[in-house]
N, C-alpha and C positions, 0 to 999 in steps of 0.2 A: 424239713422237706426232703429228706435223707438226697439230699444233694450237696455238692460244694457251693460255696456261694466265697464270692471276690469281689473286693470294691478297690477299686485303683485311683486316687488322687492323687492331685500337686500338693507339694512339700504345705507351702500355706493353707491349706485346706485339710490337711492331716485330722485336724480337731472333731472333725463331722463326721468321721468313718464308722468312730464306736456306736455312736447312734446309728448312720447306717444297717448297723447290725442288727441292733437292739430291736427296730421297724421291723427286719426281716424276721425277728425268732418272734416278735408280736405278731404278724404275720399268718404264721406256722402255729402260734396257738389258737390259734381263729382257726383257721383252713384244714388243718391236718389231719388225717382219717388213722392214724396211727397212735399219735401219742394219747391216753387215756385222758391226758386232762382238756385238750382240746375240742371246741366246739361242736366240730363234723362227726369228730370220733364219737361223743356224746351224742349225735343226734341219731348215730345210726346204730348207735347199742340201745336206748331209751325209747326212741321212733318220735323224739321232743326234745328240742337244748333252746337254750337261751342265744338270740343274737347280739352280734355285737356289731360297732358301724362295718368292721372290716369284713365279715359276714355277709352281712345286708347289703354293702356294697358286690360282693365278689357273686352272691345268690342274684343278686338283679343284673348281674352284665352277662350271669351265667342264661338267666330267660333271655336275653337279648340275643345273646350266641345261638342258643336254640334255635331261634324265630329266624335267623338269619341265614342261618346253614342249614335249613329245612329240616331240622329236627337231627340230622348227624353228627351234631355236638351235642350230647345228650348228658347229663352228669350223674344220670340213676344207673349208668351200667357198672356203676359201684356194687351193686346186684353179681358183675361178671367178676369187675375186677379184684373185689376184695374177698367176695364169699366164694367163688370158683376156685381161680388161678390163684387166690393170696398174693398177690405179689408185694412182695415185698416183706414177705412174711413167712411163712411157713409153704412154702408154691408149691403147687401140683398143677398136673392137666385135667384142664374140665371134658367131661365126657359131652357126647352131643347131644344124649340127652338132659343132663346137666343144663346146659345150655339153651337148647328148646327152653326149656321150662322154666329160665331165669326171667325175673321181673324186669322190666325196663320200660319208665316214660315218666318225663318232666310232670306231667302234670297231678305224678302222684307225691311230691313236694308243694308243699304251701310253707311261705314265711310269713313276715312283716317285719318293721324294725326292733320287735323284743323277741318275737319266740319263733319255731319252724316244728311243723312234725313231715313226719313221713310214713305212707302206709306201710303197713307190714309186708315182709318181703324185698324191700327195696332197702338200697344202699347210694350213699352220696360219694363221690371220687370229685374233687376239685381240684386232680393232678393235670388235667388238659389245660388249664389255667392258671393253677395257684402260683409257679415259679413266677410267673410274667406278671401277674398281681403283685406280687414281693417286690418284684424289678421297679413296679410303676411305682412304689411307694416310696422306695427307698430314693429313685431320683427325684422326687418331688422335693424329698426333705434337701437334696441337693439343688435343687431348683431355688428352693426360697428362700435357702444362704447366697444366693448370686453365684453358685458356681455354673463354668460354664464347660470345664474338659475334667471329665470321670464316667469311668466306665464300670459299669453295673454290670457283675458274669453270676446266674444262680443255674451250671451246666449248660442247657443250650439254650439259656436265655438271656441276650445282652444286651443293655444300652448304652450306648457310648452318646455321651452329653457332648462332647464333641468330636473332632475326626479322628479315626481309630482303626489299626490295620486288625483285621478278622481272620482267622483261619477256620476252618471249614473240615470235620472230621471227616474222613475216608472211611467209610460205612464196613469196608472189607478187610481195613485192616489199624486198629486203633491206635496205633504208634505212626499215622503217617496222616496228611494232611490231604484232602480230595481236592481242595483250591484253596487260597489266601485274597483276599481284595480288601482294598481302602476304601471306606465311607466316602461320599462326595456331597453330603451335608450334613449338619449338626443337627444330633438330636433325634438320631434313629437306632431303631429295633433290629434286633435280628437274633430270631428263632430257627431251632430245630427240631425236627418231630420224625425219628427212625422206629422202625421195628428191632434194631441191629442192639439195641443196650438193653431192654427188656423183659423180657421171653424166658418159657420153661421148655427146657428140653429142648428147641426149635423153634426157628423163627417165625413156625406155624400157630407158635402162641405165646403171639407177643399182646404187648398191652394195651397198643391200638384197637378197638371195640367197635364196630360197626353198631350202632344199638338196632338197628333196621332187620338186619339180620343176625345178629349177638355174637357174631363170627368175628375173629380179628382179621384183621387187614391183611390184603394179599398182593396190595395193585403196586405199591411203591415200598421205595425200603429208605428211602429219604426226605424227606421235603424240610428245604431251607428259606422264609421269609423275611426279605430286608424292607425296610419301610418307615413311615413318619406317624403309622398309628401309633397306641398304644401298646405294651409288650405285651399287657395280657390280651388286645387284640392279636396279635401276631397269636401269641401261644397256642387258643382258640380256635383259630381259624389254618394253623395248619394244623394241628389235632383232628380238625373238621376233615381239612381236604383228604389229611392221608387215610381216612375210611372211605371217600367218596368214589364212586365208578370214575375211573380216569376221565373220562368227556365233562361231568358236572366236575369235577378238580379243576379242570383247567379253566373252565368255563368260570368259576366260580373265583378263582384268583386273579382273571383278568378284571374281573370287576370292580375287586379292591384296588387292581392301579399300582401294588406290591410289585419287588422285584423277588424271584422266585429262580431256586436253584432246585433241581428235583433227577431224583435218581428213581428210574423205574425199576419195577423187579426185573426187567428183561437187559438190568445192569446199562440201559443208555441215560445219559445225563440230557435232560432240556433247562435251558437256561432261559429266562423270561426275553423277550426282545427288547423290553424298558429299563436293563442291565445299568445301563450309564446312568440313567438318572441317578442310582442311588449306589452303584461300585462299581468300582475300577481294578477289574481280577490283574494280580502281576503275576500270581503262580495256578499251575492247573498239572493237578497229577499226569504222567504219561500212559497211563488207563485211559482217561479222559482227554485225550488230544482234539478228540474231532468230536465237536460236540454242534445244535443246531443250533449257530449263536444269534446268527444274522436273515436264519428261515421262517417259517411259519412254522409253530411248534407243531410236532408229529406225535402227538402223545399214541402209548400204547396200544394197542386194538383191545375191544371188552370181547370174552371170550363168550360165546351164547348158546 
């Protein structure tokens, strides 16, 4: 998943972590659009691969995400992200007309639980999800040994099975921390989804994909979701937000009930008002002193 990936147990539990692993590089052989012998990467060299449950599973939550974020979690802009920009690979900048003319839409994927094609011209990317997929797997297997304190880190996607102090990257400067808070229940997610780690040349082309308009993301340079769904829910749905018009973002995370840490591009921090229910911040960078903790969130104005 060319990310790091950490699983942190108690001494007596030690014994489940290798498998830990094992799930997550099983995972990654299913999910991965990179490694040649992996599923995705086969489906979108061949335009057909074979499914497997981790697949079928991760392709049916991916139509769920769709349907739910009005099509702004879209997993064909594999179309932008892999044949454009390469990322992660050989990057360049997509030109705009490059991009005009990239293919993008759910609907030109079809599976079932043995096979998947895809039209020609399209490409799959299961990077808006796949960490937090990995996450959920791996805590399951932690689940069903009776463990109940282990935290699941694959980069910015965590579960902490039980309470767990969090720190929170500083988008401006990667050696320092934006905030730190403690969980105030067992058994939550928390994601993040920046433009800041991404990107070719500028954080004008980063890897967040609007598939609406094919253009990466412009409106935030942050967004951090703590919560009791799933992590590949979490993953998901801030992947969603942060291509969203700032009004449906907001609008759209109040709905989930999430607590939500969000850095706009205009460098102000809004912090969900449902804060407490799920963290208890004890640090807060001095950039971010005065933030609208206790307001009505003032998100960005859309520029028109």
């Amino acid at each position: 998943m060319a990310t790091l990936v950490t699983i942190t147990a108690d001494k007596e539990d030690e014994n489940l972590i290798a498998d830990g692993f094992n799930i997550m590089k099983s995972v990654e052989m299913s999910l991965s659009s990179y490694d040649p012998k992996a599923n995705v990467f086969l489906l979108n060299k061949n335009l057909h691969a074979k499914v497997d449950n981790y697949l079928y599973e991760a392709l049916l939550l991916s139509k769920e995400y769709y349907e739910k974020t009005d099509g702004y979690f879209d997993i064909t802009v594999g179309s932008i992200t892999k044949d454009l920009y390469r990322f992660g690979e050989d990057e360049r900048v997509a030109t705009l007309d490059e991009l005009d003319g990239a293919k993008v839409g759910f609907k030109a994927l079809w599976f079932d639980t043995d096979k998947a094609f895809l039209q020609k011209g399209f490409k799959v990317d299961l990077g808006g999800m796949g960490k937090g997929y990995g996450v959920d797997k791996v805590a399951e297997h932690f689940r069903k040994n009776g463990v109940s304190s282990t935290v699941i880190a694959a980069s910015g996607d965590i579960r902490c099975l039980g309470l767990c102090r969090v720190e929170v990257q500083n988008p401006f400067n990667d050696e320092k921390v934006l905030l730190s808070f403690e969980t105030q229940k067992p058994d939550l997610g928390i994601t993040t989804s920046g433009n800041y780690n991404r990107y070719v040349t500028s954080t004008k082309n980063n890897h967040l994909i609007d598939p609406k308009t094919k253009r990466a993301q412009s409106s935030f340079i942050s967004i951090t979701l703590v919560g009791e769904l799933k992590s590949s829910d979490l993953d998901a749905y801030a992947t969603a937000a942060s291509v969203m018009p700032p009004h449906k973002a907001y609008a759209f995370l109040e709905s989930l009930g999430v607590g939500y840490i969000i850095v706009q591009s205009d460098k102000k921090m809004v912090i969900s008002p449902n804060k407490e229910k799920y963290m208890k911040i004890d640090f807060l960078s001095d950039t971010f002193k005065k933030y609208p903790q206790d307001e009505k969130n003032e998100p960005q104005k859309e520029k028109k």
